[in-house]
py3Dmol code that shows the C-alpha trace and the ligand (Angstrom):
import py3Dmol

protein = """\
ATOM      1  CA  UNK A   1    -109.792 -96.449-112.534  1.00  0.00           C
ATOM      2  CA  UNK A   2    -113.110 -96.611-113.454  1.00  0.00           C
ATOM      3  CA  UNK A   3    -114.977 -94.422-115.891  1.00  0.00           C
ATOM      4  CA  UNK A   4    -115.931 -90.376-114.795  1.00  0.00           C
ATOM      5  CA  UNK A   5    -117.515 -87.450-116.060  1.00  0.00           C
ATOM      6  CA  UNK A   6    -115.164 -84.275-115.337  1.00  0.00           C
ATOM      7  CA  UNK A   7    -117.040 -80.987-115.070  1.00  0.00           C
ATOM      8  CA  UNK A   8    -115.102 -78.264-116.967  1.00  0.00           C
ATOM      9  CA  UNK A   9    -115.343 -75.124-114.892  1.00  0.00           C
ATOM     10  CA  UNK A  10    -114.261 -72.741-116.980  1.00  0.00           C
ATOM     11  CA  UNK A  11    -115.238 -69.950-114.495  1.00  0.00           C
ATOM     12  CA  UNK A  12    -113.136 -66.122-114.091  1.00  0.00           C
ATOM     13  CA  UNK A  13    -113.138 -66.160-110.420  1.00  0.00           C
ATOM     14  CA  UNK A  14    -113.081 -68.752-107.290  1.00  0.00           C
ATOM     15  CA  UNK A  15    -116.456 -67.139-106.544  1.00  0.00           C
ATOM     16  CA  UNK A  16    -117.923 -68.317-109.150  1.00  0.00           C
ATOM     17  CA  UNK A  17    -116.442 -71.671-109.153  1.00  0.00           C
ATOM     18  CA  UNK A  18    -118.207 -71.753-105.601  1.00  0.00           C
ATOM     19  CA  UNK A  19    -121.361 -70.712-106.281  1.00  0.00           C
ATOM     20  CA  UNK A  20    -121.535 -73.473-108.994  1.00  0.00           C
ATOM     21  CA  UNK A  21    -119.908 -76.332-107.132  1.00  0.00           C
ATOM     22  CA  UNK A  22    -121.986 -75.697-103.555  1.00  0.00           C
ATOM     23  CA  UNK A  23    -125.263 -76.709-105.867  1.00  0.00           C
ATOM     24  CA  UNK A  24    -123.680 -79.941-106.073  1.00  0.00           C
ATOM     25  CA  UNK A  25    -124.624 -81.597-102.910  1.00  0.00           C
ATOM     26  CA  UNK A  26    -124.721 -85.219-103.344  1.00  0.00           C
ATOM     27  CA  UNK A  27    -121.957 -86.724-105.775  1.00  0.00           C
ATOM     28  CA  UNK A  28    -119.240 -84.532-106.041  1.00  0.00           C
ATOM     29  CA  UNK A  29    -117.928 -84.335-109.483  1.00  0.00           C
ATOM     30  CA  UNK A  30    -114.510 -84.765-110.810  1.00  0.00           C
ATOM     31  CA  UNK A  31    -113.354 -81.222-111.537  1.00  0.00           C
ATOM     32  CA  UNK A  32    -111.078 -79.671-114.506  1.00  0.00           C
ATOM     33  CA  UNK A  33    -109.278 -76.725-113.615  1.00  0.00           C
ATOM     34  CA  UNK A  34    -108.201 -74.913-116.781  1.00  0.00           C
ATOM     35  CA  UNK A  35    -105.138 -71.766-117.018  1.00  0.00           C
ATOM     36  CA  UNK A  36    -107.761 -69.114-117.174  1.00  0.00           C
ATOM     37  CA  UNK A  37    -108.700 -69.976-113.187  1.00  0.00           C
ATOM     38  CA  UNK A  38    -105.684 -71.410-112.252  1.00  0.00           C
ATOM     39  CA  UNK A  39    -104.162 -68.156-113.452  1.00  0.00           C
ATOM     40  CA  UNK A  40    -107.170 -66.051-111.522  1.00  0.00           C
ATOM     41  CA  UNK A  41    -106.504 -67.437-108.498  1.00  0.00           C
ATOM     42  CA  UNK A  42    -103.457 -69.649-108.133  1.00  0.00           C
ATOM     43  CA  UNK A  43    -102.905 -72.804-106.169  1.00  0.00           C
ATOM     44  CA  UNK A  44    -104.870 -71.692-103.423  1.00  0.00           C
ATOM     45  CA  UNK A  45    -107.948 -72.544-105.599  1.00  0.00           C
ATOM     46  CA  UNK A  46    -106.849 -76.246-106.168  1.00  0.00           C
ATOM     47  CA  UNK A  47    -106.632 -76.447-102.058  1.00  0.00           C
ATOM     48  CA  UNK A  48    -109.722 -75.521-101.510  1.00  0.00           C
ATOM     49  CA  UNK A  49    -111.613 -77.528-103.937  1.00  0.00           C
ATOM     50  CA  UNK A  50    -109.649 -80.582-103.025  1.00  0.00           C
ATOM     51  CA  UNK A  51    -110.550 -80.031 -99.399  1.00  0.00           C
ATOM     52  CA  UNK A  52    -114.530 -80.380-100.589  1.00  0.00           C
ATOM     53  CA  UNK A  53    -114.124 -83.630-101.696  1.00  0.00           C
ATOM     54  CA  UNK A  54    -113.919 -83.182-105.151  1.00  0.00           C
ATOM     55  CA  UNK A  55    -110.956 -84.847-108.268  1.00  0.00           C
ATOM     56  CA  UNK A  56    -109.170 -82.534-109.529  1.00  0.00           C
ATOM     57  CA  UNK A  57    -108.081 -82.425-112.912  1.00  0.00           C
ATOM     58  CA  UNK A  58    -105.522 -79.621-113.661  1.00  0.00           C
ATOM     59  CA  UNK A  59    -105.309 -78.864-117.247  1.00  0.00           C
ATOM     60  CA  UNK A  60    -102.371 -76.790-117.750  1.00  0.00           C
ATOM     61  CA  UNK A  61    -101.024 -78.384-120.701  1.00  0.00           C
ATOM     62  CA  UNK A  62     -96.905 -77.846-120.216  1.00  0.00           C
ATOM     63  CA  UNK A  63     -94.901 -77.563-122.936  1.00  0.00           C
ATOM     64  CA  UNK A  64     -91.048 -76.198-121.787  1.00  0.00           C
ATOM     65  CA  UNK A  65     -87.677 -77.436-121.707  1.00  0.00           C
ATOM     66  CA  UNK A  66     -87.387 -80.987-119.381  1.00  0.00           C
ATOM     67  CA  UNK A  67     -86.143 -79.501-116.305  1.00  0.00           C
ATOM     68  CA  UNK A  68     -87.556 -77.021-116.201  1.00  0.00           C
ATOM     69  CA  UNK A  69     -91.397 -78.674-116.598  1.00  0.00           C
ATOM     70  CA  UNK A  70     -89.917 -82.198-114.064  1.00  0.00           C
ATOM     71  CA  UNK A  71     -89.537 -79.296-111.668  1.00  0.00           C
ATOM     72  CA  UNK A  72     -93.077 -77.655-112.101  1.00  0.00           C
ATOM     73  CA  UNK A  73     -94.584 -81.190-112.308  1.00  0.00           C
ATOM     74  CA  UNK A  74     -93.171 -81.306-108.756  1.00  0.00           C
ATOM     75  CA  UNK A  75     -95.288 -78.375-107.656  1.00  0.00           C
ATOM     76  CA  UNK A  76     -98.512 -79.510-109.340  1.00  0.00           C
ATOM     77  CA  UNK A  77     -97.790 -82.900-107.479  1.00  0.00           C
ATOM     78  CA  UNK A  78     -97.628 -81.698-104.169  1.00  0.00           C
ATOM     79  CA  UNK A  79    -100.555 -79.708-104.627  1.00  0.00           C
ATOM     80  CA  UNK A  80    -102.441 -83.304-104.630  1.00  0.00           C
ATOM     81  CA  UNK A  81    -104.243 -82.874-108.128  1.00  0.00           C
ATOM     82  CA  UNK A  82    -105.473 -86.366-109.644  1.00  0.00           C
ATOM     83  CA  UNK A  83    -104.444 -85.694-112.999  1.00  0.00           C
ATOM     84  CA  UNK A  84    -102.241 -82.887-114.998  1.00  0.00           C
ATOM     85  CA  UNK A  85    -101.320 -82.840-117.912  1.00  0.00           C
ATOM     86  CA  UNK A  86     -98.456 -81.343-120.713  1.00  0.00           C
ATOM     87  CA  UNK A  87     -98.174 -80.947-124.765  1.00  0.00           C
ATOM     88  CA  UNK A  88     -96.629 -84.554-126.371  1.00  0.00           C
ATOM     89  CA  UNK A  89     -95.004 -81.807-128.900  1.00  0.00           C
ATOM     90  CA  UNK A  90     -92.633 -81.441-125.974  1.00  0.00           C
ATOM     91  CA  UNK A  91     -90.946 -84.723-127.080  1.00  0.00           C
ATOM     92  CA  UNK A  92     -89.867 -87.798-125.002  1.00  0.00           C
ATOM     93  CA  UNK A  93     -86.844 -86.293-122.738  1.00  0.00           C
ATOM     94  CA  UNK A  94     -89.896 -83.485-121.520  1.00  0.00           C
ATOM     95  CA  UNK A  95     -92.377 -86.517-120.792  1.00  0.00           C
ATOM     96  CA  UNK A  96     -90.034 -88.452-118.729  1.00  0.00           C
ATOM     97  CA  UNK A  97     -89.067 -85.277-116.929  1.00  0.00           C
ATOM     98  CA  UNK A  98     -92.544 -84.526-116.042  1.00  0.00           C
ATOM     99  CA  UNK A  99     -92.997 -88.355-115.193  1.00  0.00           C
ATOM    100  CA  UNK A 100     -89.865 -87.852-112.748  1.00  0.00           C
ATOM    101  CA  UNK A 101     -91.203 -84.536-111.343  1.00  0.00           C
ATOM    102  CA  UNK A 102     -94.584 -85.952-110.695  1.00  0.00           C
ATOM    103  CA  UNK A 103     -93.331 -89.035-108.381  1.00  0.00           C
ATOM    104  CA  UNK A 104     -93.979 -88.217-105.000  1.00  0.00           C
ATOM    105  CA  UNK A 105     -91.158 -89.446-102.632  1.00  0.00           C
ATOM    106  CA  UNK A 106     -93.866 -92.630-101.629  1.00  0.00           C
ATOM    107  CA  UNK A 107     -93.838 -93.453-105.213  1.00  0.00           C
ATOM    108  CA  UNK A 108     -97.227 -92.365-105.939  1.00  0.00           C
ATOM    109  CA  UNK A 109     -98.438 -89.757-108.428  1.00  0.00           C
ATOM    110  CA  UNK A 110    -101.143 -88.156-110.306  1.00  0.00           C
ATOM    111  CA  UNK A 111    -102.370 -89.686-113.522  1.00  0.00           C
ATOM    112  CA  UNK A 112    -100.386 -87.674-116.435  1.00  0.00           C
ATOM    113  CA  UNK A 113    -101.722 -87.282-120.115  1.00  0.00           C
ATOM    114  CA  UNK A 114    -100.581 -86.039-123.076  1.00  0.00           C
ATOM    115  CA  UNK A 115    -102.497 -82.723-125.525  1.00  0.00           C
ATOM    116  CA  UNK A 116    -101.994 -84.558-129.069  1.00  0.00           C
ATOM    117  CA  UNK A 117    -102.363 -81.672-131.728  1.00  0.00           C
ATOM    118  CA  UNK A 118    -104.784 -79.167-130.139  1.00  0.00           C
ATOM    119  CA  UNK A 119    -108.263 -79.586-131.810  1.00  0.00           C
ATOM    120  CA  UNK A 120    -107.833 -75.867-132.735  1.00  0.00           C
ATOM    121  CA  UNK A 121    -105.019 -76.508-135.351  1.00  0.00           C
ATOM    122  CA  UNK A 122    -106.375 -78.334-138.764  1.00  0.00           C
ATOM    123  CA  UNK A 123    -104.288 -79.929-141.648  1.00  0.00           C
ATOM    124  CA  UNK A 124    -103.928 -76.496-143.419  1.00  0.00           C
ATOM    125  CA  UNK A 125    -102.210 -75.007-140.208  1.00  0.00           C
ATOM    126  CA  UNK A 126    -100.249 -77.802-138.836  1.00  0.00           C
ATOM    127  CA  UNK A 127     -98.422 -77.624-142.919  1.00  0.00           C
ATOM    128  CA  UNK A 128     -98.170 -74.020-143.202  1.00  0.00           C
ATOM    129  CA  UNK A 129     -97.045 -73.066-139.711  1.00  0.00           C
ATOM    130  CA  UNK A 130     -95.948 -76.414-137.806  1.00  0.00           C
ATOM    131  CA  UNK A 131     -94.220 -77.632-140.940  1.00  0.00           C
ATOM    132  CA  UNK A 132     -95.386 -80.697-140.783  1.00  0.00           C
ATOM    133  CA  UNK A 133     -96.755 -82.705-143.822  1.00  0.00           C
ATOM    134  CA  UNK A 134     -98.413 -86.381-142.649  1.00  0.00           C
ATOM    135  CA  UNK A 135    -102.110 -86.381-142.437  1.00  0.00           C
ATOM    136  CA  UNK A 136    -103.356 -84.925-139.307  1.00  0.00           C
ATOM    137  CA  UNK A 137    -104.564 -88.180-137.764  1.00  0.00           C
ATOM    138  CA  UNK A 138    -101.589 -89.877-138.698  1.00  0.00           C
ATOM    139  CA  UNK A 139     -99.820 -87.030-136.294  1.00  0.00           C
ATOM    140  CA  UNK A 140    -102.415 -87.598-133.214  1.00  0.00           C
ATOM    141  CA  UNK A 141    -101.666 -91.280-133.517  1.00  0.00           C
ATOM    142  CA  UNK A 142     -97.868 -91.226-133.132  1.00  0.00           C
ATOM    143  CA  UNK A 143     -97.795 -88.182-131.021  1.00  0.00           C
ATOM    144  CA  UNK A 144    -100.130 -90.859-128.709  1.00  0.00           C
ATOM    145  CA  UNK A 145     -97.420 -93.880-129.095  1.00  0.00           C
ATOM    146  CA  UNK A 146     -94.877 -91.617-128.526  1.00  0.00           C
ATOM    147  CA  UNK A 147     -96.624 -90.557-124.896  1.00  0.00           C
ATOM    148  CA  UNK A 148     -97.274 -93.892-123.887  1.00  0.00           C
ATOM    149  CA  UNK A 149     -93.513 -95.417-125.182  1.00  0.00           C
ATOM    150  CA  UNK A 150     -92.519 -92.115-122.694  1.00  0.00           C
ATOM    151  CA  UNK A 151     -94.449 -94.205-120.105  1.00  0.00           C
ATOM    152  CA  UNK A 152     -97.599 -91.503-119.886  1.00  0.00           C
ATOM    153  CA  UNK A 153    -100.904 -93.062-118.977  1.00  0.00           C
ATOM    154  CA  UNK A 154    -103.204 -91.383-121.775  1.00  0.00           C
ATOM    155  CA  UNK A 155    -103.959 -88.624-123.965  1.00  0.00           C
ATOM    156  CA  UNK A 156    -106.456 -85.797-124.287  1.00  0.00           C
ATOM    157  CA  UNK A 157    -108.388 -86.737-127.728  1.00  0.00           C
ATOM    158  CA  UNK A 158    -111.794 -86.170-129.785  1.00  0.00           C
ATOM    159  CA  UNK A 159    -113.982 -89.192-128.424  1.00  0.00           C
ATOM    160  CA  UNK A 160    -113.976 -89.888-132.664  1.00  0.00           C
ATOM    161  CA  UNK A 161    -110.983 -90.820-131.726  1.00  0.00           C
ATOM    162  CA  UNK A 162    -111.070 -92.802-128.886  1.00  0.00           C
ATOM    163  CA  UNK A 163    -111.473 -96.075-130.583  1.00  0.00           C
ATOM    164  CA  UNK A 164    -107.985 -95.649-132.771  1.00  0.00           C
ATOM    165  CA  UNK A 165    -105.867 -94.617-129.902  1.00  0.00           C
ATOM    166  CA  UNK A 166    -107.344 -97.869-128.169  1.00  0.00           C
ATOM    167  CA  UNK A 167    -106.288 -99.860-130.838  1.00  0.00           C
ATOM    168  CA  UNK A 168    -102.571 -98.522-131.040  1.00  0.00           C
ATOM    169  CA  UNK A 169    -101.830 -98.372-127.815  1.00  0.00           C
ATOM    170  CA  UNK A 170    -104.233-100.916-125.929  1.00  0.00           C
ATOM    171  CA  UNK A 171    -107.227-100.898-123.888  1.00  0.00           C
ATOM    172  CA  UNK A 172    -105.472 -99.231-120.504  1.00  0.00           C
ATOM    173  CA  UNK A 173    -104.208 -96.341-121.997  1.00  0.00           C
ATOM    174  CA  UNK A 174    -106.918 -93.720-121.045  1.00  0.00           C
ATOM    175  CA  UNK A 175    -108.577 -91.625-123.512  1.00  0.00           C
ATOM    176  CA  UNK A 176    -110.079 -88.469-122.105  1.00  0.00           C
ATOM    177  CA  UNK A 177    -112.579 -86.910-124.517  1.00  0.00           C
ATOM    178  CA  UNK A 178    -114.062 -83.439-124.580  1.00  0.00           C
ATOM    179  CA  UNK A 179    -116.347 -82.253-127.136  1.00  0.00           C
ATOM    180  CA  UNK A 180    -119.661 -83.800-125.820  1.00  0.00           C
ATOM    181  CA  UNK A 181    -123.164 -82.950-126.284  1.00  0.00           C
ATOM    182  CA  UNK A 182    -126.239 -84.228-125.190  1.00  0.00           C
ATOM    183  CA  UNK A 183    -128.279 -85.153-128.275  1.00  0.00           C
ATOM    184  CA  UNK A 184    -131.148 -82.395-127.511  1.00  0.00           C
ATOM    185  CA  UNK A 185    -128.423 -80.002-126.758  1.00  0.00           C
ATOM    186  CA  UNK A 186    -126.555 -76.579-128.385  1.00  0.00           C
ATOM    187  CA  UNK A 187    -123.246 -77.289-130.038  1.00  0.00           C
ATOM    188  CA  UNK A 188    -121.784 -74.204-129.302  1.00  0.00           C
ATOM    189  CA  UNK A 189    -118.576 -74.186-130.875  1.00  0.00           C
ATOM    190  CA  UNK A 190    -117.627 -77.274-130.756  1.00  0.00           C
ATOM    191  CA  UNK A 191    -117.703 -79.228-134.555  1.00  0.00           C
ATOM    192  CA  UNK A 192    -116.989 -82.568-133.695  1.00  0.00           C
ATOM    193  CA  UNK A 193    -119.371 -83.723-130.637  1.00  0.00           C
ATOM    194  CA  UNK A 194    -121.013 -87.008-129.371  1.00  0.00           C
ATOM    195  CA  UNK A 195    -123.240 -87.891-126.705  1.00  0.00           C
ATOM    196  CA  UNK A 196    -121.451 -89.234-123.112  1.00  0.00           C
ATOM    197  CA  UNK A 197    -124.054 -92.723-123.937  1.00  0.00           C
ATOM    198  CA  UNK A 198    -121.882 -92.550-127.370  1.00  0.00           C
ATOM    199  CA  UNK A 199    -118.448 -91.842-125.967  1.00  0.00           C
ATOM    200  CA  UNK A 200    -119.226 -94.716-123.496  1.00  0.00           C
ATOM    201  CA  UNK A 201    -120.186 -96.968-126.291  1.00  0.00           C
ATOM    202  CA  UNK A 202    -116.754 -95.807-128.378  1.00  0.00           C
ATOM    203  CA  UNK A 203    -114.626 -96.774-125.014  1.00  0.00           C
ATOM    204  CA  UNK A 204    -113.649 -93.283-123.491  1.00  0.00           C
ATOM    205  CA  UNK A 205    -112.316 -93.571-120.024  1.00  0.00           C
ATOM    206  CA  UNK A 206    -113.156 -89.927-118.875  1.00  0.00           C
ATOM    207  CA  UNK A 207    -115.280 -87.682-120.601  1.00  0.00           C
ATOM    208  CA  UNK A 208    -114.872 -83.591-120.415  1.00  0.00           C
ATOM    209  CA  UNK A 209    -118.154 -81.473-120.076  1.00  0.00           C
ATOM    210  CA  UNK A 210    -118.291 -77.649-119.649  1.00  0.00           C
ATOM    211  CA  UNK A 211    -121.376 -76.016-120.961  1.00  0.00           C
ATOM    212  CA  UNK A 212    -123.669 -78.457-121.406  1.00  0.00           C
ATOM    213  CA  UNK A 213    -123.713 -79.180-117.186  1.00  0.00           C
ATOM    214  CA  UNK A 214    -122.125 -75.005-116.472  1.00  0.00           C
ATOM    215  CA  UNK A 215    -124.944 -73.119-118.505  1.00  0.00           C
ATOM    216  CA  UNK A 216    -127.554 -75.578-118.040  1.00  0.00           C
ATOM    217  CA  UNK A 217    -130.874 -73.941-116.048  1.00  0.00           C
ATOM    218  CA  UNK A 218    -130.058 -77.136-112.882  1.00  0.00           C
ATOM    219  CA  UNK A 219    -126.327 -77.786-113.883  1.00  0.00           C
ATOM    220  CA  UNK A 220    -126.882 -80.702-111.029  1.00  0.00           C
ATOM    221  CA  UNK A 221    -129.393 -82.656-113.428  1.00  0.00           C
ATOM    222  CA  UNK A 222    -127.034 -82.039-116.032  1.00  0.00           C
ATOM    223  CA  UNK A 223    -124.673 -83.677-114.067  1.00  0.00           C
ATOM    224  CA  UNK A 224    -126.619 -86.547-113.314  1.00  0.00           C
ATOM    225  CA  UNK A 225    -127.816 -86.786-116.761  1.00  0.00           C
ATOM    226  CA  UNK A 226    -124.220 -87.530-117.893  1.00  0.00           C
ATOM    227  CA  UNK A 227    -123.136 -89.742-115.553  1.00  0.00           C
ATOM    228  CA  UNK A 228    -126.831 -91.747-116.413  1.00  0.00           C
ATOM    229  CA  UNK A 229    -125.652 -91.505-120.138  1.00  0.00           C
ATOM    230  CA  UNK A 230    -121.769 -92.586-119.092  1.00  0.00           C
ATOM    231  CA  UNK A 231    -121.202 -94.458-116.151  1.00  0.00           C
ATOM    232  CA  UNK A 232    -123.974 -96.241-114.593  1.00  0.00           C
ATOM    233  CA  UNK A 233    -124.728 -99.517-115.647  1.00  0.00           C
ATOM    234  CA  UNK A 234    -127.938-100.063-118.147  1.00  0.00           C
TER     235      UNK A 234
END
"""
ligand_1 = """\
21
LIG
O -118.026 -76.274 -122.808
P -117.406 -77.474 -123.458
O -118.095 -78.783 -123.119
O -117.198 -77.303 -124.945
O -115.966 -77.543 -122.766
C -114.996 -78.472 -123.147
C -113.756 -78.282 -122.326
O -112.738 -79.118 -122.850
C -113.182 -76.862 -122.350
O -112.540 -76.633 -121.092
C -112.169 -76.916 -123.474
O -111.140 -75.981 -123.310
C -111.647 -78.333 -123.318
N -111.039 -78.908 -124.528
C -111.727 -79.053 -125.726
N -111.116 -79.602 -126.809
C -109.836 -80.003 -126.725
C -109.137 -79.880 -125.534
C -109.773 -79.317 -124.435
O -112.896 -78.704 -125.809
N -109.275 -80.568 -127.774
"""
view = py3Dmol.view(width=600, height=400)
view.addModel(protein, "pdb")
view.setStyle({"model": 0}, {"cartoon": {"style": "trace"}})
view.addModel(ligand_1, "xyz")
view.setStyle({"model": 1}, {"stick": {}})
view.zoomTo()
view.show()
């Protein structure tokens, strides 16, 4: 699979979602579906943006006991999404459960990647609460062996670290990177950022954009901006 941008739409409501994906009337872009709309609106929301053409990435990030996530990877399956994804802190038995759960009965599935440690949890955290002592990239990298020895097809990572998980676990595992920001653009929140022309250069296979394509004044020459930056050829 080649390399994509995946708009984040972080939107409340399928309404919104709408209003900001009918602007997008040429290429349709590969779409990330967090909790906070999948929650708003259920599965009927995937349907429907599925049926426009669009990829659908559905970041739900499971994390549960292995039946009982094989048996809601079944669900997401059927629902036709392109790529889900769970916690690797779930451990190997949970991975090959959702692996199992995601095989459609013509053998097919969606692509399935692994959350490392969340970008939101730092050194000082994962020792005090998590327990757990190695340095924090240490952690990232053998939480990513782990997924792929489970048979997963990539992890969700900073694109810093796009280039290391490449390294460990070889050029085909996919490294899907959000934190990107066009080099003229806000940070926002995010501390660690690099431009998609930079996250191409590093070797990520998808990269994640919300705001910098949602809250731009034409979000479609935002769009078209990235995929410039990303995928088309110089
Ligand atoms: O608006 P922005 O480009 O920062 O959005 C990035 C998207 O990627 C958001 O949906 C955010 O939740 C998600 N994400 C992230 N960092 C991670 C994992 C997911 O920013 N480590």
């Amino acid at each position: 699979m080649g390399k994509d941008v995946i708009v984040a739409c972080d939107f409340a409501s399928a309404e919104a979602t709408y209003a900001f994906l009918d602007k997008f009337t040429g290429r349709k872009p590969f779409v990330k579906i967090g909790m906070e709309l999948y929650y708003a609106e259920g599965p009927a929301i995937v349907k429907e943006i599925k049926k426009r053409g669009h990829k659908i990435f559905l970041d739900l990030k499971l994390h549960d006991i292995p039946n009982t996530v094989k048996k809601a990877m079944a669900v997401l399956s059927h629902l036709d999404v392109d790529i889900c994804n769970l916690h690797a802190a779930g451990a190997t038995a949970m991975m090959q459960g959702a692996l199992e759960g995601l095989t459609r009965e013509d053998g097919t599935r969606p692509l399935l990647i692994a959350v490392t440690q969340l970008t939101s949890t730092d050194q000082e955290t994962m020792e005090r609460d998590l327990l757990i002592k190695e340095p924090i990239d240490q952690v990232v990298m053998h939480y990513a062996k782990t997924a792929q020895l489970a048979g997963l097809d990539g992890v969700v990572c900073s694109p810093l670290e796009a280039e290391k998980v490449h390294t460990l676990c070889g050029e085909k595992f996919l490294t899907v990177t959000p934190g990107i920001r066009f080099a003229d653009g806000d940070k926002g929140d995010q501390k660690r950022v690099m431009t998609p022309a930079d996250a191409k250069a590093i070797g990520s296979d998808y990269i994640v954009v919300g705001r910098p394509i949602t809250a731009a004044a034409d979000p479609v020459a935002a769009y078209e901006r990235c995929i410039r930056e990303f995928v088309d050829e110089e």
